[in-house]
Structure formats: structure tokens, C-alpha cells
N, C-alpha and C positions, 0 to 999 in steps of 0.2 A: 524415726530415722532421720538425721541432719543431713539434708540438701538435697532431699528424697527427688523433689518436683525438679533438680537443677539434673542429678542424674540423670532420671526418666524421661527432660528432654533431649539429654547429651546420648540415651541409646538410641531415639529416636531419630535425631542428625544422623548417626553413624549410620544408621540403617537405611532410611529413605530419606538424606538431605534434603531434596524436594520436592517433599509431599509439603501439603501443604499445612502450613500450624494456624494462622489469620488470615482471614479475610475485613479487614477494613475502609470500606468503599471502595475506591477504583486500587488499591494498595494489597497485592498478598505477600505475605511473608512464610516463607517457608521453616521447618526446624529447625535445618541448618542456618539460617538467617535470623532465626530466634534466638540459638543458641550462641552465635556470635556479639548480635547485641546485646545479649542480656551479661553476658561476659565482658563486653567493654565498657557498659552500663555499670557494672560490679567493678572493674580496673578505674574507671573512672573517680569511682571513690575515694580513692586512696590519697586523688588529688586534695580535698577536702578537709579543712579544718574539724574535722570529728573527736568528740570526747565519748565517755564512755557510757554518759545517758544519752547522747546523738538519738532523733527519730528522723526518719523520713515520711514528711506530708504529702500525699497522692492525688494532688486537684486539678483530675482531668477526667474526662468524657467517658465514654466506651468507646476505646482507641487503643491501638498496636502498642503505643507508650507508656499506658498504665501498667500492661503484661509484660513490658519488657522490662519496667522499672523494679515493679515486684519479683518479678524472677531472679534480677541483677542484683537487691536490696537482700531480699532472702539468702542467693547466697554468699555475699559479703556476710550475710551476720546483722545487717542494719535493721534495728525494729521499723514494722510499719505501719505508718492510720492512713487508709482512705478516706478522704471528705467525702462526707454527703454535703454537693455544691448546691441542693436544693434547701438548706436549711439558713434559718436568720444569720444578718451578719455576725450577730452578737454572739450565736452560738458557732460558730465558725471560730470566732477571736476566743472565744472561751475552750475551746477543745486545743487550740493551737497552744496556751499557755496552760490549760492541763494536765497534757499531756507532755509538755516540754518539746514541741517542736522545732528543730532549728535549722531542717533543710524540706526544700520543696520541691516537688516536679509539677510544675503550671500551666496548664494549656494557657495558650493566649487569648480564650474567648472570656477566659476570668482575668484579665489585665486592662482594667478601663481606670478612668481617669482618677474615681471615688475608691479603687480598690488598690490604687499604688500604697498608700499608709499600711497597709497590711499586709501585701507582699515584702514590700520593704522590712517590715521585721524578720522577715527570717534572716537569718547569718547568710546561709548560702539557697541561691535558687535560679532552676532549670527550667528555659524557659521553652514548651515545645509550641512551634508554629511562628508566623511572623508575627512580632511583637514590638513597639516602642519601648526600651529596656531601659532607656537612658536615665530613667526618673527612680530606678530600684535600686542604684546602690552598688556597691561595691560586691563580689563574687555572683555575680551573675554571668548565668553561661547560658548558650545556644544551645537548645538540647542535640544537635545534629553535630555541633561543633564538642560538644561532652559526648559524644560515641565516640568520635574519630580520633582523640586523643585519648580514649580509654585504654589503658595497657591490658589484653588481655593474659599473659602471662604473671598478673597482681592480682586476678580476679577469686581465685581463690583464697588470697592471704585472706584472713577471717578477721571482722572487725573486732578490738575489745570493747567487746561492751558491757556492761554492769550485769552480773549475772542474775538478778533479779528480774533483768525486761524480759516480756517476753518475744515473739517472733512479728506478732503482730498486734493490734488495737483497736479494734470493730467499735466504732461508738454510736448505739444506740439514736432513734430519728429525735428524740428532746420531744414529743408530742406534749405529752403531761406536765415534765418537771427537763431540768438539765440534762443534758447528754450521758451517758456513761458507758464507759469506755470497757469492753470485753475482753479480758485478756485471752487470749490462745496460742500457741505454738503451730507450726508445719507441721509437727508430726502428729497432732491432733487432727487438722484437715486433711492429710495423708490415709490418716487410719479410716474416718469418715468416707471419704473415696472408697477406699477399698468396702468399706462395707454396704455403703449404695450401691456397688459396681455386682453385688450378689443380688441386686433384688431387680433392675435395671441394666439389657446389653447395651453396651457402645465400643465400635469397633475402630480403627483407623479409616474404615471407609464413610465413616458418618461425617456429618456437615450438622453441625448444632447452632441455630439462633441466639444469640446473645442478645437479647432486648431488654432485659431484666440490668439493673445496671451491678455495674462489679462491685461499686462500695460497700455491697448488700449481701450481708451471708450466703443468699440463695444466689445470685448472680455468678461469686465468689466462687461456689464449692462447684457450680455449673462448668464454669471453663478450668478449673483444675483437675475436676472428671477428666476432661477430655482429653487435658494436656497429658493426663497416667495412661489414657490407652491410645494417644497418638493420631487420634482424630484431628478434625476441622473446626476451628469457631469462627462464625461471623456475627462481626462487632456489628452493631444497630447502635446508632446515637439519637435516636428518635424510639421514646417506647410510647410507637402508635401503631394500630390494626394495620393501617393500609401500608406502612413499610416494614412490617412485620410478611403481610402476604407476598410485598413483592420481592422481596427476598427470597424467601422460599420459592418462587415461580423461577427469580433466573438462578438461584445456585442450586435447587434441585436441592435443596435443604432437606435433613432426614428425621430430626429430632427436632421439638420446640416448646422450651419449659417457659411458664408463664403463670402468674395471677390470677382468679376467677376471673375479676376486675376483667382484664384484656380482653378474656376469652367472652366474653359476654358482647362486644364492640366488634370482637375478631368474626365470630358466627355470624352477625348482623352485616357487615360489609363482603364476606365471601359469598353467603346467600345471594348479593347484586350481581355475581357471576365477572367475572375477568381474572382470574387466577388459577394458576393451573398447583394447586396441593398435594398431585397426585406421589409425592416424594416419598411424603411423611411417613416414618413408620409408625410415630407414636408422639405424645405429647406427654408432659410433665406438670402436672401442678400442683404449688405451695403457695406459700404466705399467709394462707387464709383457709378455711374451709368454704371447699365448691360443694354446691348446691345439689343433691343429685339433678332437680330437670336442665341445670347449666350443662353438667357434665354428660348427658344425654342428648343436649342439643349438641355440644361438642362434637358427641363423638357419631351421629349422624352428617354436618356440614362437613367436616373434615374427614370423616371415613377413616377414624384410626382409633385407638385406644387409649384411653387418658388414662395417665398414674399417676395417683394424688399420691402426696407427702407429707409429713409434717416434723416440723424443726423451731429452733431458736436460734439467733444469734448467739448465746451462752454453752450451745452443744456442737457446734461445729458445721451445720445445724443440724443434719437431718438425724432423725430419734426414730421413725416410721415411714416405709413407702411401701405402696403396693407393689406388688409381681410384676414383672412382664408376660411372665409363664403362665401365672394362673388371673391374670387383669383384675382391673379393681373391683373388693367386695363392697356392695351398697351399703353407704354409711360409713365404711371405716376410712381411714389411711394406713393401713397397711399394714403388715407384721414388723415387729420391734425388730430393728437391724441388730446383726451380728454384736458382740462386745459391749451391746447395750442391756442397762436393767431398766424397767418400768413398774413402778406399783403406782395403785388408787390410794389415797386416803381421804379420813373424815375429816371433819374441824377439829378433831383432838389429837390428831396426827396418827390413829389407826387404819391401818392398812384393812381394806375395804375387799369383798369377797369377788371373786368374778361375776362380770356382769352389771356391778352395781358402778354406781355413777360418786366421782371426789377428785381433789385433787392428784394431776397427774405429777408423778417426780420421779425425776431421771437420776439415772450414776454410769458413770464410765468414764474409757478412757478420752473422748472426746468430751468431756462437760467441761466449762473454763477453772480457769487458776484463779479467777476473782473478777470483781470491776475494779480497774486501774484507780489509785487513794477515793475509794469507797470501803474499806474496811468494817463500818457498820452494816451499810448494806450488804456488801459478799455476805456476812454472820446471818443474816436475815434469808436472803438464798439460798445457802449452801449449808447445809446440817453436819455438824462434827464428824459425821459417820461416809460423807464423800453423796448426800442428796440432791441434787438442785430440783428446789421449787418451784415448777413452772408458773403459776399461776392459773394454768388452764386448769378447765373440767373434760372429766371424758371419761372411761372406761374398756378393760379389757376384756376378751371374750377367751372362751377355752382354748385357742387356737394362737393366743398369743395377739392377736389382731385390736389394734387400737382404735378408739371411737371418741372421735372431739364431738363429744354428747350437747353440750353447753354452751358451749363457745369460754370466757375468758370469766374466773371469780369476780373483777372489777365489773364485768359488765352487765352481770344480774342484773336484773329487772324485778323489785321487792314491790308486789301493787298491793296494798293492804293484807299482807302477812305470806302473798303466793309468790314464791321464787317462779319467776319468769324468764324461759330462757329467750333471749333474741336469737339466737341460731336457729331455734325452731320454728319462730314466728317467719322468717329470712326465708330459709326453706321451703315453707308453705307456700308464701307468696310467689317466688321463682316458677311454680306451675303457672303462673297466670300469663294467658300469651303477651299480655301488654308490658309486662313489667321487662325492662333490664338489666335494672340495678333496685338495690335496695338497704336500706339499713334501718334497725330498729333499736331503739334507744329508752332510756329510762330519761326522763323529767320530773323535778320536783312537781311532789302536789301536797297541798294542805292537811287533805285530810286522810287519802288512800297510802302519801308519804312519796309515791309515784307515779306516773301515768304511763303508758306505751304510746312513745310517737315514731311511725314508720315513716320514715323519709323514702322516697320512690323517682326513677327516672323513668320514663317510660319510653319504649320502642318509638322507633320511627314511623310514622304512618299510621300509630294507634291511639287509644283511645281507652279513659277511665275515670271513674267518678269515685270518691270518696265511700260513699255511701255502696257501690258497686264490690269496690274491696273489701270493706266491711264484711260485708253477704258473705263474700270469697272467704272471709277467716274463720268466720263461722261454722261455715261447711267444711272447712280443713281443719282447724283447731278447738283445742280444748274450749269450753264456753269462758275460760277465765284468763286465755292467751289471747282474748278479741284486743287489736289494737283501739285505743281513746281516739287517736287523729292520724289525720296521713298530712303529709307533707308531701308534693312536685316539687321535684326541681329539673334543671338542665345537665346539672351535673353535681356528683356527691364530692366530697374534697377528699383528697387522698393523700400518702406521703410517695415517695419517689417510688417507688416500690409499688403502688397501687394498694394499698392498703386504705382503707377507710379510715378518717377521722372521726372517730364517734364525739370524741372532746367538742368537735367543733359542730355538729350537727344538734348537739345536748343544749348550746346555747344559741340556735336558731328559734 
């Protein structure tokens, strides 16, 4: 439905203007005050040199201005790409001329000296925060000064824009290879809402953590949840444990969707005791498959119930989340939301009986239109018949209930002829009191073709040996899942999102 998210805030204002819609740092913004800027935001537009491939560029923080911008962009009609500001420059300048960027909304914390050359390309750009503008060129605006001249009675006129873009432009973290860009619609992450919203309650009286960052599909469909049933989000521009907990301590925060990753660092620092959690009704966690002893520690430190998910950038995202009602089953992510289909298949693209373990691949009305001029690859994706290939492994059980069995096809682990999954070696290891993190990885080898090296962080204040963990996998795992080497570190590398770089631990 077009301007799904612009109405659902405009019933919201009408009803409780101020309740509150953000919380960002000392800054709340109410519905009504949402609703207003995001409409002067959208009138604003008008002023603007726009043609009918126009996109708007979103390179700013977790702050009140990305949501207002989005909301205003949306319903103007104007397509949008969120920057991941965490990525090389080069791929930053290559998504902007990819994608055909040619308006921006810029925090000023990305306006230094070596980054004017690239602001300066865009035609037009907003600049939000105190900033030295003088060096950018011609159509640059205040973004406080672009509110208050925004006609709000233009905010509806709808932009033309070429009917091929789509709504918005997810582009992918570039880990492996180039960026690419997801196409989706509103009413795709609309649809997606509503059918997370059966398996997960969120009420107006909730207060939800936003640490996760918005660029990020899971961030993304996080504070759009909230905005369809008129809740509270507060923004975090820092995703770290200890202001993740103090948040929750002074807003009495109810909900807190999060990464294994966090939740592994989060358990560790409220164990030290100075925060009071007692909010919480429950926690949320994607990107990754959690561990069951992670999720068990979880959900003893925090005294709530954790409900894993699983999703893609490509589906809107979420494909699977556990119950609230009936909490999460060990091992899976959860029963296949409403409007979604799921099957297994083999290498030969046969669909696989329950129970048994193959590729997983989605269809519905949330799976994307393509990757933005990727054409061969969408073909590769997307099966004539409307499938997206996830690439993961996993399997369904009678009940509909999904299982990321494997972890991911790339990331097998081939040790002399035995498919090795890292997810299970991962798992294992997570019982060990020392460990807090972990990753397991394939490395070339001569003769076996690859070896298992786990890379490990370990707890504070503990302690472990090589030769120790070893013992440990033996006693836990298959005799043919023993990892070759362990690897310490301080810390595993991640993308913005808390996701592991296996890429970069393969070449340690």
C-alpha cells in the first residue's frame, strides 16, 4: 500500500500527538512532531532540482534525521540508499555513481577536510549539524534551515520519478566482492511488519533500543515495526554493551533486538552489576545464528526471553522468528512467517523431504525485484518461478519450524572429502566457560584441501590453552569436526552490524 508508513504515522499524531515517536539523546520527538517534519522534509523537496532518476543519499548516524528524512523521501515518492558509513571510501564513491546519486542528507561528523571532494559531487546536499559548508558548492542547505522552509501543503504532491526505481536501495556490506544494491518497495517492508507483528507483540507502550544501525535491514524493519504500532524508539549512535545497558536503565526500555555478537559482551558487563534491566520484556536476535549456551546465558543475565530470527537483506528481511507465545524452540529460528514459502533443496535443485538438511529458498511477496544493474546476478538468485536462493543451509521440521542447520554453502568446511559445518564446531565451543566469541573457518591445506582453524576471544578474567580446547571438541564433537588450530585474539573483525568477517580471519 503507497505511503503505508506516512499514514500510520499521521493516525498516530492525530490520536496521541505527544506520545512519544524518538528518543535521541537529550532530543524527543513526539508523532506529532514527526509527522510535521517529515512533511516539511517531503515539501522541502520540491524546492530541488530533481529529475526522474533523482535518489536520495542517507549518510548519517542513528539519529532523529535519518527517520525523518526517510519518512519525508518516502512520501514524496523519492528513491532511497542508506550509506553504510562504515565502508571503504571507494566503495562509498562507487555506490554513489551506481546507483546515480544526486542528493544527500549528511551529518557533519562525515564533513572533514579529505571528504569535501565527495560531498561536493552531489548536485544538491543537507547538511544536518554544525558544519563548514563553504567548501561544497552551490545548493547546499542547513538541514534546520530545509525544515523550516519546507511547504508542508506540497508534501504530498508525489515526485515523478521513473517508474522502474524502486522505493528504496539496501546495498549490501561489499565484504567479498562490490556492493549490491537490493531493490525493495514500502510496501514490501509494510507487508514484512505485519507479519513479524504475528509472531512478536509491540504495543504503543513499548520503548525499543535501536543500537543496531538503520542502514541495516534488521535495524531498518526494527524501527518501522514500531513506527506501525506507535511505539517508542531510542536511537544509540554507539553499538556498545555498556550504552546499550544504560539506556535501558534510565528509559526503562522494554524490547532489545540485537546480534549474538553484542549479546555475548552485553551478558559479560551486566554480570559486573550497575544496571537495573528489570524493563525488559524480551529481546530479539538476528543477523547471525546464536548459539544455544549464548542464548541461555542471555536469557538467565537478563531474565527475559530471547527470540531469534532469521532474514536477508533480499526479503525484507525477516523469512523466520520465534513465538513470543510459545518462546524459542532449541535450535531453530522459528516458524516461516505469514505470506512466506520455504523449501530445502539438493545440489540438483530438488526439493528435500522434511527434516533433511539443503539449500534454503524463499518466495513471497517480500522477496526483492533484483540487485539494482546486476541483471546476471538477480538470474542467478532468483529462479523464473519467483525463488530467491539464499545461499544458506538448514532445514524444516513438521511443524513448519526452520533450522540454520550449517550455517552458509560458501562457508563449508571440505577437510579431505568431510563436509564440515562451522556452525556446529561454533556451538560447541560456546559451552566452554572461557570462550566469548568464536569463529571457525576453513584454510587451505596441501593435502586434506583444508584444515579447521577456530579463531577464539576469550572472557575476561579466564583462561585456556590450545591443546585444552582441543580435549573440549573432542568430547563435544564428531571425531572428524576436531578443529587443526586455534587462533586468540582480542577481538574478531566484524561489519557494522556485528557480523563476523570470516573473509578476513581465512587470511590471518
Amino acid at each position: 500500500m503507497a505511503l503505508e508508513f506516512y499514514n500510520l504515522i499521521k493516525t498516530h499524531a492525530e490520536r496521541a500527538p505527544d506520545h512519544p515517536a524518538i528518543i535521541d539523546g537529550e532530543v524527543t520527538l513526539s508523532y506529532g512532531q514527526l509527522l510535521e517534519q517529515a512533511e516539511r522534509f517531503a515539501g522541502g523537496l520540491n524546492d530541488l532540482e530533481l529529475n526522474p532518476q533523482s535518489k536520495l543519499g542517507l549518510l548519517c548516524l542513528n539519529q532523529k534525521e535519518y527517520l525523518v528524512a526517510l519518512m519525508g523521501a518516502l512520501l514524496k515518492g523519492l528513491p532511497v540508499i542508506p550509506y553504510n558509513f562504515l565502508l571503504t571510501p571507494e566503495d562509498m564513491v562507487y555506490i554513489t555513481r551506481d546507483a546515480g546519486i544526486d542528493t544527500v542528507i549528511a551529518d557533519s561528523a562525515f564533513i572533514k577536510p579529505e571528504t569535501i571532494p565527495f560531498i561536493q559531487s552531489f548536485k544538491s546536499k543537507i547538511v544536518v549539524g554544525p558544519a563548514d559548508t563553504t567548501g561544497l558548492g552551490a545548493d547546499t542547505y542547513a538541514y534546520e534551515d530545509f525544515l523550516e522552509k519546507g511547504d508542508r501543503s506540497k508534501a504530498s504532491s508525489r515526485h515523478e520519478r521513473a517508474e522502474s526505481l524502486p522505493d528504496m536501495i539496501l546495498y549490501t556490506s561489499g565484504t567479498t566482492a562490490k556492493p549490491k544494491g537490493v531493490m525493495l518497495n514500502e510496501s514490501q517492508f509494510a507487508a514484512n511488519c505485519r507479519d513479524s507483528l504475528v509472531h512478536i507483540p509491540i504495543t504503543t507502550k513499548d520503548k525499543i533500543i535501536i543500537a543496531l544501525p538503520l542502514f541495516h535491514s534488521f535495524g531498518n524493519i526494527m524501527a518501522l515495526i514500531v513506527f506501525m504500532k506507535g511505539g517508542t524508539l531510542i536511537l544509540l549512535r554507539q553499538f556498545a554493551p555498556k550504552s546499550i545497558l544504560q539506556n535501558i536503565t534510565e528509559h526503562k526500555a522494554t524490547i532489545l533486538p540485537l546480534v549474538p555478537t553484542i549479546y555475548s559482551f552485553l551478558v559479560d558487563l551486566n554480570a559486573r552489576g550497575g544496571y537495573d534491566v528489570s524493563s525488559l520484556k524480551y529481546c530479539i536476535s538476528g543477523g547471525s545464528a546464536l548459539p544455544r549456551a549464548l542464548l541461555t546465558k542471555v536469557e538467565e543475565s537478563l531474565k527475559v526471553s530471547v527470540i531469534e530470527g532469521y532474514g536477508l537483506s533480499e526479503t525484507s528481511p525477516v523469512i523466520a522468528v520465534n513465538t513470543f507465545k510459545n518462546g524459542s524452540f532449541p535450535g531453530s529460528v522459528g516458524p516461516v512467517v505469514p505470506h512466506v514459502e520455504v523449501k530445502i533443496i539438493d545440489e540438483s535443485g530438488n526439493e528435500k523431504p522434511t527434516g533433511e538438511v539443503g539449500e534454503i529458498l524463499v518466495r513471497g511477496e517480500t522477496v526483492m525485484r533484483g540487485y539494482w544493474n546486476r541483471p546476471e546476478e538477480t538470474a542467478e538468485t532468483l529462479t523464473p518461478d519467483g525463488w530467491l536462493k539464499t545461499g544458506d543451509l538448514g532445514h524444516l521440521d513438521e511443524k513448519n519450524r526452520l533450522f540454520i542447520s550449517a550455517g552458509r554453502i560458501k562457508d563449508l568446511i571440505i577437510r579431505a572429502g568431510e563436509n564440515i559445518s562451522p556452525l556446529a564446531i561454533e556451538n560447541a565451543l560456546m559451552n566452554h566457560p572461557a570462550i566469548a566469541e568464536v569463529a571457525a573457518v576453513g584454510v587451505p591445506d596441501e593435502r586434506a584441501g583444508e584444515r579447521v582453524k577456530v579463531c577464539v576471544v576469550l572472557r575476561q578474567e579466564t583462561a585456556a590453552t590450545e591443546n585444552e580446547l582441543k580435549k573440549f571438541c573432542r568430547e563435544n564433537l564428531p571425531a572428524f569436526m576436531t578443529p587443526d588450530t586455534f587462533q586468540f585474539m582480542e577481538a574478531l573483525p566484524k561489519t557494522a552490524t556485528g557480523k563476523i568477517l570470516k573473509t578476513e580471519l581465512k587470511g590471518n
